[in-house]
C-alpha positions as CSV (number, residue, x, y, z in Angstrom):
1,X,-9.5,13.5,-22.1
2,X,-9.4,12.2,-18.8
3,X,-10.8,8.3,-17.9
4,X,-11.5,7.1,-15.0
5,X,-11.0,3.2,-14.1
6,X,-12.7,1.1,-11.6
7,X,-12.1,-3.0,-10.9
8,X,-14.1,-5.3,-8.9
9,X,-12.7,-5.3,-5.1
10,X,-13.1,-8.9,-5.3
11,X,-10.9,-9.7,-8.3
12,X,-7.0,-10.5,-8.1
13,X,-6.4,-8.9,-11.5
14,X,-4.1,-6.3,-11.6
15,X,-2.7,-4.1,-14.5
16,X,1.1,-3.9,-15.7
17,X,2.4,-1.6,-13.2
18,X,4.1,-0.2,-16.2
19,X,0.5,0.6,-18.1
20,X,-1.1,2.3,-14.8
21,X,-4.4,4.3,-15.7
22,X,-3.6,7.9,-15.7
23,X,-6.3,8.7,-13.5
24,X,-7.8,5.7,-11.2
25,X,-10.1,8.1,-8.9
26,X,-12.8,10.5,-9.6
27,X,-11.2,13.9,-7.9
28,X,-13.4,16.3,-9.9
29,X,-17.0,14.5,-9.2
30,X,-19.2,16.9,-7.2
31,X,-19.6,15.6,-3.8
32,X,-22.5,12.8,-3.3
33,X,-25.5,13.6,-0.8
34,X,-24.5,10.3,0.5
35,X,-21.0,10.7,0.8
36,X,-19.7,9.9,4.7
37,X,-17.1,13.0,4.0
38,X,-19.9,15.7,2.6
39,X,-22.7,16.9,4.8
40,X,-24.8,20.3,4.8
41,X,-22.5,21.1,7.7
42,X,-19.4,20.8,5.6
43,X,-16.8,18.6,4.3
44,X,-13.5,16.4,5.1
45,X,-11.3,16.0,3.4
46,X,-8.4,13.1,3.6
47,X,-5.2,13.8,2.7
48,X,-3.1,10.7,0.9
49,X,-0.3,10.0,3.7
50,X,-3.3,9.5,5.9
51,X,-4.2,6.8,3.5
52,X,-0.7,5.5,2.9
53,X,-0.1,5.0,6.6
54,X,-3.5,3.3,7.2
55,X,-2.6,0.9,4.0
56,X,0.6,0.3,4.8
57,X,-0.6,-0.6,8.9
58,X,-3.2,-2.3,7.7
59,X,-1.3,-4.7,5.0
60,X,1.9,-5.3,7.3
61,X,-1.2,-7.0,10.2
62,X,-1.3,-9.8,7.7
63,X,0.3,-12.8,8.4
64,X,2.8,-14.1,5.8
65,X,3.9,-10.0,4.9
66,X,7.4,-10.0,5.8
67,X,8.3,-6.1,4.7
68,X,6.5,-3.9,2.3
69,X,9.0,-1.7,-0.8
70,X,11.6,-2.3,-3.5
71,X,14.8,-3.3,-2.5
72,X,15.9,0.3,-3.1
73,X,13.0,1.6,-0.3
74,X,14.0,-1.0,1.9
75,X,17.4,-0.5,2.3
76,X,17.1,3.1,2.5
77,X,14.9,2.2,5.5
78,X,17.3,0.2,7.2
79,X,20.0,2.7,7.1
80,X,17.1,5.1,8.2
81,X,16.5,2.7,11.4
82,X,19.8,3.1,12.4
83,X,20.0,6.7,12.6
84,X,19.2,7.6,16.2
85,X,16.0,9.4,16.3
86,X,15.1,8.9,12.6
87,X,11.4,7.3,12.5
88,X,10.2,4.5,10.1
89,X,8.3,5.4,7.4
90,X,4.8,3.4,8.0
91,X,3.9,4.4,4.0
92,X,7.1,2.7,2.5
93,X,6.4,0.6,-0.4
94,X,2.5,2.3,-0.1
95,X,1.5,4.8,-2.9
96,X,-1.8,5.9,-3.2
97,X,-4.2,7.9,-5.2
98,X,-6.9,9.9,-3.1
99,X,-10.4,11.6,-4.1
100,X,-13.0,13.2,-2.9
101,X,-14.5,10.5,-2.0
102,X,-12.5,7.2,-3.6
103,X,-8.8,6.2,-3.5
104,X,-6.9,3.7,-5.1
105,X,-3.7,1.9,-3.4
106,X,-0.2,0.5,-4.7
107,X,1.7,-2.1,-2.6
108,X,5.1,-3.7,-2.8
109,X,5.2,-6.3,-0.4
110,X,8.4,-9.1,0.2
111,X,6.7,-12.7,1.5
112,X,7.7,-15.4,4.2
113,X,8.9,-17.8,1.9
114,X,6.3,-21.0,2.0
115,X,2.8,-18.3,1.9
116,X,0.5,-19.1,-1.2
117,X,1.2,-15.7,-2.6
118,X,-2.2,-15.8,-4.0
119,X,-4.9,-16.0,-0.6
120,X,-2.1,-13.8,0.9
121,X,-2.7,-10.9,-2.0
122,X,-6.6,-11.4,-1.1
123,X,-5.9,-11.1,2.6
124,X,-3.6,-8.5,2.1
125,X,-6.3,-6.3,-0.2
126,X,-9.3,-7.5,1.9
127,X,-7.8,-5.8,5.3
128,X,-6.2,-2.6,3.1
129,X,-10.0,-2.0,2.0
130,X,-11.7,-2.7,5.3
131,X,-9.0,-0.2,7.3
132,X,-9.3,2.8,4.8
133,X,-13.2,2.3,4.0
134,X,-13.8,2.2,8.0
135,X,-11.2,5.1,9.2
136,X,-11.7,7.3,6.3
137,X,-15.0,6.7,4.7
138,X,-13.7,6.9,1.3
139,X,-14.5,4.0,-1.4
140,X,-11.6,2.4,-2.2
141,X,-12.1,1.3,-6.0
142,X,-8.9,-0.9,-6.2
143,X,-5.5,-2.1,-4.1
144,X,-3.1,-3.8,-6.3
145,X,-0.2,-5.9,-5.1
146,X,3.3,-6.0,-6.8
147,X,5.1,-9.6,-5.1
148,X,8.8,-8.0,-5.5
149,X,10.6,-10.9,-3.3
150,X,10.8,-13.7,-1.0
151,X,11.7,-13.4,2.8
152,X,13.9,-16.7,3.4
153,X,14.7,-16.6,7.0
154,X,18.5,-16.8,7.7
155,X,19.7,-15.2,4.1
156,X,19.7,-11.7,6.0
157,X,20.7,-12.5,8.9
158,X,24.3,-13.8,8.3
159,X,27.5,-12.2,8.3
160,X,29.0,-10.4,5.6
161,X,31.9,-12.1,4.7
162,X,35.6,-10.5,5.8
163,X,38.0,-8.7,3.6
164,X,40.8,-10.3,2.5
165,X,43.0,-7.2,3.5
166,X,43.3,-5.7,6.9
C-alpha cells in the first residue's frame, strides 16, 4: 500500500531524515486537465537532475548558504575541482523526488557562521519552490533542509600543519 504525503509550503517542519515517507509524490495520478505539463497536444515530462540542478542553483542564490552536501559529498567535490576538466556537480547535497506533475526536494546545506539558521531555511525553501514551480511547472509539495555544519571563515583556509619527518 502506497501513501502519499504532502506538508504545507509554508511550514518549517520537517521529518527525521531517517523516517522519510516512502513515497512523497503522486507518480501514478492521471494527468490533470489543468496541469502546465499535460495538454491535448501532448505532454512533458521533467526529468529529476533537471530539478536537482535548478534546486541546488536556486538554494546556493541565498545569502548566508555557504556550500550545499555532507562532508563526505563535499570533499569528494573538492578533489573533483581540482581535476582539470572535471565539472562541479550543481545537484551536490540536492536529492529530489519528481512526478508527473509534483516533486519533493532534500537539501544539505553548510551556513556562514552568524545566519539565524531558521529565516535562512525559509529563504532557502521559499526560492527552491519559486525556481522549480516557475521553470518546470511542477507543484513542489515540500523542500526540506538538513543544517549539517557551520562555515567559520578562516578554519579552511589555513595550512595543514608539517610533518615531523622529512
Amino acid at each position: 500500500m502506497s501513501t502519499t504525503t504532502t506538508t504545507d509550503k509554508n511550514t518549517d517542519t520537517k521529518a527525521p531524515a531517517d523516517k522519510a515517507p516512502a513515497n512523497r509524490v503522486s507518480s501514478a495520478a492521471p494527468a490533470e486537465k489543468d496541469s502546465k505539463l499535460a495538454s491535448d497536444q501532448g505532454t512533458t515530462s521533467i526529468a529529476d537532475i533537471v530539478v536537482q540542478k535548478v534546486a541546488g542553483l536556486a538554494a546556493r542564490e541565498v545569502r548566508g548558504v555557504h556550500d550545499l552536501g555532507g562532508g563526505a559529498a563535499r570533499a569528494f567535490g573538492a578533489i573533483r575541482d581540482r581535476i582539470p576538466g572535471a565539472s562541479a556537480s550543481i545537484g551536490q547535497g540536492v536529492s529530489v523526488e519528481v512526478g508527473e506533475t509534483q516533486a519533493a526536494v532534500d537539501l544539505e546545506l553548510v551556513v556562514e557562521y552568524g545566519v539565524a539558521i531558521a529565516e535562512l531555511a525559509r529563504a532557502v525553501r521559499r526560492n527552491v519552490i519559486n525556481a522549480i514551480e516557475q521553470m518546470t511547472g511542477l507543484d513542489v509539495v515540500e523542500v526540506n533542509i538538513n543544517v549539517n555544519d557551520v562555515y567559520i571563515p578562516g578554519e579552511d583556509d589555513e595550512p595543514a600543519p608539517s610533518s615531523r619527518v622529512q
